[in-house]
N, C-alpha and C positions, 0 to 999 in steps of 0.2 A: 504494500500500500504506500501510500504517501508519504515521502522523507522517512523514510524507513521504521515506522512504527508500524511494529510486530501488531495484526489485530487478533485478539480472542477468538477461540471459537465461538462464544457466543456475538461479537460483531461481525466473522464470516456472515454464519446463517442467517443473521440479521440483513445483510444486504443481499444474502442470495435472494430471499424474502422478498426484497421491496423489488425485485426482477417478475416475482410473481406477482404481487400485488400489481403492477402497471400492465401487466396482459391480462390480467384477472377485470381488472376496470375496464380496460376497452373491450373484454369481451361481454361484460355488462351492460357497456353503451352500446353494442352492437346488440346483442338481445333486446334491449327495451324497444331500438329503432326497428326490428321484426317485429314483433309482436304488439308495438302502440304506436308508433307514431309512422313507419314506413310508409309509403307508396306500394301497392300492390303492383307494381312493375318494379321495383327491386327489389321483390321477396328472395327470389330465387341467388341474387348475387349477394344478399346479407345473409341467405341462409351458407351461400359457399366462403364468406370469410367470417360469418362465427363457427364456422366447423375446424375453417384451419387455425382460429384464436385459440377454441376449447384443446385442438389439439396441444396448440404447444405450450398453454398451461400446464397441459395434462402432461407431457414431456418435462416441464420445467420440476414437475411435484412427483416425477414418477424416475428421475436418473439418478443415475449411481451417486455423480457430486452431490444430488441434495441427502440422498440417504447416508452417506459418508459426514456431511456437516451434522445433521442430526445427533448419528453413531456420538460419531467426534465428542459433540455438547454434553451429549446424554450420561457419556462414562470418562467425565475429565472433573477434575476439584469445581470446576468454575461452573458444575450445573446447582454445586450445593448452597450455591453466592445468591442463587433467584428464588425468588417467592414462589409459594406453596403452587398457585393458579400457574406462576409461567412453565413450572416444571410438569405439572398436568396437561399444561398444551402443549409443549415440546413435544413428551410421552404420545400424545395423539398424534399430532402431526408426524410421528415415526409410525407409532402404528398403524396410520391411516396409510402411509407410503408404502410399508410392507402387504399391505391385501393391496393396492392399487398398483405395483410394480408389475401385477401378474395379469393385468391385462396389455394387451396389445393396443397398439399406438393409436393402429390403423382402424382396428375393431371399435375404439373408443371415439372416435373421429365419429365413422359410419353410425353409430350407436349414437352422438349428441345428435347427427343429421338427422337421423332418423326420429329422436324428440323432438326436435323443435320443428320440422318439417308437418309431424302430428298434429303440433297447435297451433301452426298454420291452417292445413286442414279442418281442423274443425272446426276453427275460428268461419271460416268460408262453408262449410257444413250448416253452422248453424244458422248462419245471416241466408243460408239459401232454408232452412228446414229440410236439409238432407243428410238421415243418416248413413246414407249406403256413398255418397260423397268421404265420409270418414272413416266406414268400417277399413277398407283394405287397411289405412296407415295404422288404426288401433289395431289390428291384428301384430302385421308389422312390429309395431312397437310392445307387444307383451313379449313377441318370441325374439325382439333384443332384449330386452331386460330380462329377459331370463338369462340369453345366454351372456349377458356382461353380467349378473349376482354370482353365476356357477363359476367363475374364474375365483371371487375367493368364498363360496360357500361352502367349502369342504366336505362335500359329496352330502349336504342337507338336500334335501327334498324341495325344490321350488314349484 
């Protein structure tokens, strides 16, 4: 870092962090601009760059370097420095990485398109009163969430 001051691990993952937080926000602002305030002639190009936002969130929260700065925090003197709450959301934020590492990049990608493509859909479903305009993408959309839960369900029954 800067003039050679060594930073903690806990001010690594703090700025890995705020890498997420800024794709995390515009993939925010891109969702609300689908779903409330878009033009329905750019549903379909807001739905192609919140999928490649969510992607690479989901990238940013799902690689080796953030699971490593986590590790790193979690089992060094300086996690015993933070308060009771930030050491419970560290702990999560690690074990939320560990079951989301095991989904696929790609599969998670096609899996947000696939939701917000849904409420798309219905949203136009309902302003026509047609539910056979929605069934195929609900269909659709239970047999992804089935199969993105069965990556960390550990053979439960969905």
């Amino acid at each position: 870092s800067d003039l050679g001051v060594k930073m903690t691990k806990y001010e690594n993952l703090k700025d890995y962090l705020k890498e997420v937080e800024k794709v995390t926000y515009l993939n925010n602002l891109v969702y609300w601009e689908l779903h409330v305030s878009g033009a329905k002639e750019s549903k379909d190009y807001l739905l192609d760059v919140l999928t490649d936002l969510s992607g690479k969130a989901f990238t940013l929260t799902t690689s080796e370097e953030y699971g490593t700065l986590l590790y790193d925090l979690i089992n060094d003197n300086e996690f015993n420095s933070l308060t009771e709450e930030e050491q419970k959301y560290y702990q999560l934020l690690y074990e939320r990485y560990e079951n989301f590492k095991k989904v696929p990049v790609d599969f998670y990608k096609e899996y947000t398109r696939c939701n917000n493509k849904s409420i798309t859909m219905w949203e136009e479903a309902k302003e026509k009163n047609s539910y056979e305009l929605f069934k195929p993408y609900l269909s659709q959309n239970i047999d992804m969430a089935k199969k993105y839960f069965s990556y960390f369900a550990n053979d439960k029954d969905l």
